[in-house]
C-alpha positions as semicolon CSV with decimal commas, in nm:
position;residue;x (nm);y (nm);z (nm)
1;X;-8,324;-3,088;2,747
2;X;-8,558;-3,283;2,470
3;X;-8,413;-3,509;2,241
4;X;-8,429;-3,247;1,954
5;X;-8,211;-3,029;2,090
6;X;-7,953;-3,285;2,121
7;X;-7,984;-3,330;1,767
8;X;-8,017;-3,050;1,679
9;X;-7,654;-2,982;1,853
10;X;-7,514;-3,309;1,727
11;X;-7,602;-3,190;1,355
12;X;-7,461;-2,850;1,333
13;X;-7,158;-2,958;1,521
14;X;-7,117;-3,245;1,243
15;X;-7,179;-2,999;0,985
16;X;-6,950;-2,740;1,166
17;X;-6,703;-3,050;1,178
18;X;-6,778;-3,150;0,778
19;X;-6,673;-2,840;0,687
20;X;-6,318;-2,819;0,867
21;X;-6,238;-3,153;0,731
22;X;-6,295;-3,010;0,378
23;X;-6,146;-2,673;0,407
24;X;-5,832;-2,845;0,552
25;X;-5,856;-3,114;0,253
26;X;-5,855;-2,770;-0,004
27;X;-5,613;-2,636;0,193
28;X;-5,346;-2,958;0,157
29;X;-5,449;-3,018;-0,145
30;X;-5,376;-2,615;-0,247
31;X;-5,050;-2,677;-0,096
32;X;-4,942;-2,991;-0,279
33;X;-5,042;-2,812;-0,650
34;X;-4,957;-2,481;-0,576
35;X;-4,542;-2,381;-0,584
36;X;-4,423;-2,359;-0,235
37;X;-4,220;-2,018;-0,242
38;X;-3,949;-2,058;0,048
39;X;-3,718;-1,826;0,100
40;X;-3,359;-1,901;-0,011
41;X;-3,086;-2,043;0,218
42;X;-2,766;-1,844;0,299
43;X;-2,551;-1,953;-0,017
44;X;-2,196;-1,963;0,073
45;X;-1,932;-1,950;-0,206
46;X;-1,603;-1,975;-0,194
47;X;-1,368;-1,679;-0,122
48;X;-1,048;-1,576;-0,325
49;X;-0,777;-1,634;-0,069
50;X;-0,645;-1,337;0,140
51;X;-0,398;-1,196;-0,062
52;X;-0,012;-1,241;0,107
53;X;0,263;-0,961;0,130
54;X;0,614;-1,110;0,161
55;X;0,886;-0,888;0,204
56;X;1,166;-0,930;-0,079
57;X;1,463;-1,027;0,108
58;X;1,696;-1,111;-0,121
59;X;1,626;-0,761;-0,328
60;X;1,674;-0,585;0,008
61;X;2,007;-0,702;0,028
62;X;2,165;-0,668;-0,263
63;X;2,003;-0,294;-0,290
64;X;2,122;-0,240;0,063
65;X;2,476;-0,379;-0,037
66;X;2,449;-0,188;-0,389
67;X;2,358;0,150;-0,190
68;X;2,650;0,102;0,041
69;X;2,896;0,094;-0,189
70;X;2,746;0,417;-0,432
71;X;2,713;0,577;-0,118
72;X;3,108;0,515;-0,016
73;X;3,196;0,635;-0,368
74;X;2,997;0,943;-0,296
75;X;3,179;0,959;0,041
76;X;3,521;0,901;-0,139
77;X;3,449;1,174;-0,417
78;X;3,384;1,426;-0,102
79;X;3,651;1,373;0,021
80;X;3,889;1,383;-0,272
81;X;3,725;1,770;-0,317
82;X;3,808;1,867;0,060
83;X;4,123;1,685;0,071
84;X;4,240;1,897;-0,279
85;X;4,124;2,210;-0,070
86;X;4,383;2,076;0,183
87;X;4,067;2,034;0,403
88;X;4,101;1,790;0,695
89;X;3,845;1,482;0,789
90;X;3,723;1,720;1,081
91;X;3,520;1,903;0,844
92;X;3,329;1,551;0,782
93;X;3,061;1,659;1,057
94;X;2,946;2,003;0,850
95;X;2,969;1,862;0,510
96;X;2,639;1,935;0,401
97;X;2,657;2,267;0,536
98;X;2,964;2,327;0,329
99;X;2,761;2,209;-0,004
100;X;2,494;2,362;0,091
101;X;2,661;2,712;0,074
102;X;2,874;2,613;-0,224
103;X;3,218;2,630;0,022
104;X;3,440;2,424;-0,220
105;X;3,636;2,365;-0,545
106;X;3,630;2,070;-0,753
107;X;3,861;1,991;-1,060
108;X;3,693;1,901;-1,343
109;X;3,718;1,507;-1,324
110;X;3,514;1,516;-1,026
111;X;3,290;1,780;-1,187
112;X;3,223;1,568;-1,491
113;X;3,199;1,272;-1,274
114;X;2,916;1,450;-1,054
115;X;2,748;1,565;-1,400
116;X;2,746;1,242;-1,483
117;X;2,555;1,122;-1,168
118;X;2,316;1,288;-1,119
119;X;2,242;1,341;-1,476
120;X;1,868;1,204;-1,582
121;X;2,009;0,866;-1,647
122;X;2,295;0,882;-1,349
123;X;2,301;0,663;-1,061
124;X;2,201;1,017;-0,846
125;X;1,949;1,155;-1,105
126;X;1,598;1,144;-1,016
127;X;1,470;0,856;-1,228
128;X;1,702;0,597;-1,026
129;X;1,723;0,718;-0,708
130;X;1,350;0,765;-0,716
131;X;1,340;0,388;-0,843
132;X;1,549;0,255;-0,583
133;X;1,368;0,444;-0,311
134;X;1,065;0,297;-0,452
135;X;1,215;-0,048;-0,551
136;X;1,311;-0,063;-0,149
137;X;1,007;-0,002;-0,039
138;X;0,803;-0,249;-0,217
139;X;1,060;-0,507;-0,157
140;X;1,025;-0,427;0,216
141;X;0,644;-0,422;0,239
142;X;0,639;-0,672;0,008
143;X;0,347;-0,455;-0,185
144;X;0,076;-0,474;0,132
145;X;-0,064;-0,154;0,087
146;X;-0,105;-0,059;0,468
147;X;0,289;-0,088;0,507
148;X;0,352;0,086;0,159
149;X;0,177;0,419;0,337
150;X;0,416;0,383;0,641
151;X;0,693;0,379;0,415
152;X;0,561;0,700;0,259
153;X;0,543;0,873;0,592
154;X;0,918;0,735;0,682
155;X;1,020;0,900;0,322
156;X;0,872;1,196;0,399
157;X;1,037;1,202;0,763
158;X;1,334;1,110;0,578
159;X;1,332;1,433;0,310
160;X;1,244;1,675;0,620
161;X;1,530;1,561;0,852
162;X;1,741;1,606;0,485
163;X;1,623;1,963;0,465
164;X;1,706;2,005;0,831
165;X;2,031;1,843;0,821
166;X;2,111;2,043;0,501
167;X;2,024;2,347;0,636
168;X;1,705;2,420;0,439
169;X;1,532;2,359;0,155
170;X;1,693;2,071;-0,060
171;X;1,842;2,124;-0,434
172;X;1,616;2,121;-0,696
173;X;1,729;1,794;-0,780
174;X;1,624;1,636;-0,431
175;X;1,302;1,821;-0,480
176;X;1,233;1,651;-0,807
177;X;1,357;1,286;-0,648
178;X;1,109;1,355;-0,397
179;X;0,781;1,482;-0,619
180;X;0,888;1,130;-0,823
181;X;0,892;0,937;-0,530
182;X;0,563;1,087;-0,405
183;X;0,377;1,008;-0,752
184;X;0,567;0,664;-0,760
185;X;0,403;0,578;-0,372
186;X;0,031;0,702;-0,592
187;X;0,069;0,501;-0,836
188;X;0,168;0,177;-0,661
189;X;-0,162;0,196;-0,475
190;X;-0,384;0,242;-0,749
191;X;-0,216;-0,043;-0,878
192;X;-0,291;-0,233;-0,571
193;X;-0,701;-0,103;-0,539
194;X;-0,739;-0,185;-0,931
């Protein structure tokens, strides 16, 4: 190999190497004046806290307690129309059957009294015992909108072993209670969603 070659080899290899170190130098200096576009970091903000249900104890009693009562005053008023029919207790079993069909007399205290409760305002019309059935629910489920559809479906189970303890379909009454309940169960859950 003659001395020229060698240079020759030695040249364009330091020319070769020239130009790296300058297209690296454009390159780092491209980097420092151009932006540097880096792609954002997961960004973490802070959650709302889970929302709580807590059932409403204290309401539960006192509508239990409240219920117990109107329902023993419901009981009593029965009882006062079989017992002027000179009916005996044993007929307690069928007693629904018996209103169902319309098998008694009542005098007209006890009518008016009846009248009275389930009138639209009574304690038996369909705006209050539609509110208490829906009061006792969300006191229950404590609003939690998962338990508030169980306590639909135990309503519902509820009105069908009615109709099948009545005997069939429910007075129109009951049927309103439970189209009022129904819509009140709606409209507590689009409460919740909204």
């Amino acid at each position: 190999m003659d001395v020229n070659s060698v240079s020759s080899v030695a040249a364009t290899y330091s020319a070769y190497e020239s130009t790296q170190v300058k297209k690296s130098a454009q390159t780092e200096g491209a980097k420092e004046s151009a932006p540097v576009k880096e792609e954002p970091a997961a960004v973490y903000e802070k959650s709302e806290a889970a929302k709580t249900y807590t059932q409403d104890t204290k309401t539960v009693q006192q509508m239990l307690a409240d219920s117990e009562e109107r329902v023993q005053q419901f009981r009593e008023m029965i009882k006062k129309m079989f017992s002027q029919q000179a009916k005996t207790s044993s007929i307690a079993d069928d007693i629904w059957q018996k209103l169902a069909k319309g098998d008694f007399t009542v005098d007209a205290a006890t009518k008016a009294q009846a009248q009275a409760d389930i009138s639209e305002d009574g304690y038996w019309g369909v705006k209050q015992t539609s509110g208490r059935i829906l009061d006792f629910a969300k006191a229950l489920t404590g609003g939690d909108p998962e338990k508030m559809e169980k306590m639909r479906a135990a309503f519902e189970k509820g009105y069908k072993q009615a109709e099948k303890t009545w005997g069939g379909k429910l007075p129109e009454i009951s049927q309103q209670t439970y189209d009022a309940v129904m819509k009140g169960f709606d409209d507590m859950t689009k409460t919740d969603e909204a």
